[in-house]
N, C-alpha and C positions, 0 to 999 in steps of 0.2 A: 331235794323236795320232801318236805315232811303233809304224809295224809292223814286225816286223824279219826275225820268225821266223813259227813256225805262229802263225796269229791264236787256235787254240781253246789255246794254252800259256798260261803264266801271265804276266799283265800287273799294272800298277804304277798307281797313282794319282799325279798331280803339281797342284800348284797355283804360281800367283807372285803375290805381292803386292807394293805399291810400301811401300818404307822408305826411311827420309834418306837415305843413300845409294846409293838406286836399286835395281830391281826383285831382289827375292828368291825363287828358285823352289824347289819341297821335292818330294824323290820318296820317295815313302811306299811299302810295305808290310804286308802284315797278317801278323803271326806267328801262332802256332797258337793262339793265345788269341781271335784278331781285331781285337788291336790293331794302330795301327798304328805301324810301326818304319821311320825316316827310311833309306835306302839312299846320299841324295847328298842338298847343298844349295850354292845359294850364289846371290852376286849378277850374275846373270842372266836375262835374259829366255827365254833358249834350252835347251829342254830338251834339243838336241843339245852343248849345252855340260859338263852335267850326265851323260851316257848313257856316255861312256869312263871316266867314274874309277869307276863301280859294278863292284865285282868280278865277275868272269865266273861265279865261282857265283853270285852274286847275280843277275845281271841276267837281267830276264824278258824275254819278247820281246816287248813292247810297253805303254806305256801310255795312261791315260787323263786328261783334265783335270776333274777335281774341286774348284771353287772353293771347296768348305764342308768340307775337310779338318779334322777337328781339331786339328792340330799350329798350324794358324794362331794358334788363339787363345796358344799359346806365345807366337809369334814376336811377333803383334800385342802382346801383353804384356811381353815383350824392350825393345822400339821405344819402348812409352810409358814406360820407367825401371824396369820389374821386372824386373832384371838376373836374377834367380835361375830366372826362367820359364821358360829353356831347357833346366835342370839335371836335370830325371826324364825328360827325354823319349828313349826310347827308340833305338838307334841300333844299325842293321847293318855293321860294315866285317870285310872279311876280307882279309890276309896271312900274312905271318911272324909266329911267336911275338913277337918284338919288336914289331912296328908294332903289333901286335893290344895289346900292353900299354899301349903308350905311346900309345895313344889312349886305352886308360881312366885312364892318367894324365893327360891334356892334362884331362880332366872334372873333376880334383880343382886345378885351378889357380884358385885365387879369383877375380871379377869384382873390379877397379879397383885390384888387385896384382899385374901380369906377371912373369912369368917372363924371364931369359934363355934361351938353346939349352943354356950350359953349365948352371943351374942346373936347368933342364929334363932334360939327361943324368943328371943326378947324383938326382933324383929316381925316375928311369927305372931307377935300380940299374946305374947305366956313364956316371960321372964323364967319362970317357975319350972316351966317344962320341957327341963334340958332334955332328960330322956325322948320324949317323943318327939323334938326334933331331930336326938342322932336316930330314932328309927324312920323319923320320913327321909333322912338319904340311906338308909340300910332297904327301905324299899322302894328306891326311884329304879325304874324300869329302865328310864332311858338317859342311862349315865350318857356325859357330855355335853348333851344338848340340855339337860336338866343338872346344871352343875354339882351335886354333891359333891364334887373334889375340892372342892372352894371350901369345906367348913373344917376346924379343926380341933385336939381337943384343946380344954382349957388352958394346960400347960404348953401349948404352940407345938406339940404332938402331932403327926399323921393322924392318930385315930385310926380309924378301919376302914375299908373301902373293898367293897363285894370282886372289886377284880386286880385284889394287891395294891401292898402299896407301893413297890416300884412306879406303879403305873401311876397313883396319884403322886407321888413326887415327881416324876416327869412331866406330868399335867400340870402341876402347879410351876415348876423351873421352868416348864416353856411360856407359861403364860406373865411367868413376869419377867423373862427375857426379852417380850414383845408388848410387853404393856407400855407406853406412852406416859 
């Protein structure tokens, strides 16, 4: 349980679970409906790992661990070959007009056909702007469910990915093992 701020403000749910490529942690929120809507993920065991990339509007002052989160069953679903199980699930990130786009674009990148960073740019509406596409997946908060492992570099390179690229290579080998 991390405290940060007043304890009666508003706190977060998180859960980790073990995937082939090693423990997966999710920080949830509930939107005004009381679903819940992912804030951060990724492959770590450390919810201090997870707690700087949630935007400072976002970020509550404290959460809790919740091992029966619903988003699991995504994730868990993910992991056994239903590549598309990540694809409704809900997702908070907030920046610049650009990153905020180019995350909902990185959600429209198919499972088991990557992307480059330039083809990436050019779908983002700025051919031009490879760099600032590979930083909107250097700063998606909520890897998986906001796919940055899907883009690659130009020369069909990994590229870089905030939690190794073992992990994105398994990410990408599992999703085109069960791609259709």
């Amino acid at each position: 349980m991390i405290d940060l701020l007043d304890p009666s403000a508003a706190r977060v749910r998180y859960a980790t679970v073990p995937t082939p490529p090693g423990p997966f942690t999710v920080v949830v929120d509930s939107d005004d409906d009381g679903r819940d809507v992912v804030l951060a993920s990724g492959w770590t065991a450390e919810l201090g790992d997870l707690w700087p990339v949630i935007h400072r509007t976002l970020r509550p002052s404290g959460a809790d661990e919740d091992p029966h989160l619903p988003v699991l069953a995504s994730v868990k679903a993910f992991v056994a070959g239903d590549v598309a199980a990540i694809d409704d699930v809900p997702v908070a990130q907030r920046s610049g007009p650009f990153l905020e786009e180019a995350w909902q674009i990185l959600r429209g990148v198919p499972a088991g056909t990557p992307d480059t960073y330039a083809a990436f740019a050019a779908r983002c509406g700025r051919p031009a702007a490879v760099r600032a596409a590979a930083n909107a997946c250097a700063r998606n908060a909520a890897a998986l469910f906001v796919p940055c492992h899907r883009v690659l570099g130009s020369d069909g390179g990994l590229g870089g990915f905030r939690w190794g690229t073992p992990v994105k290579r398994w990410l990408l080998d599992h999703e085109a093992a069960h791609t259709a």
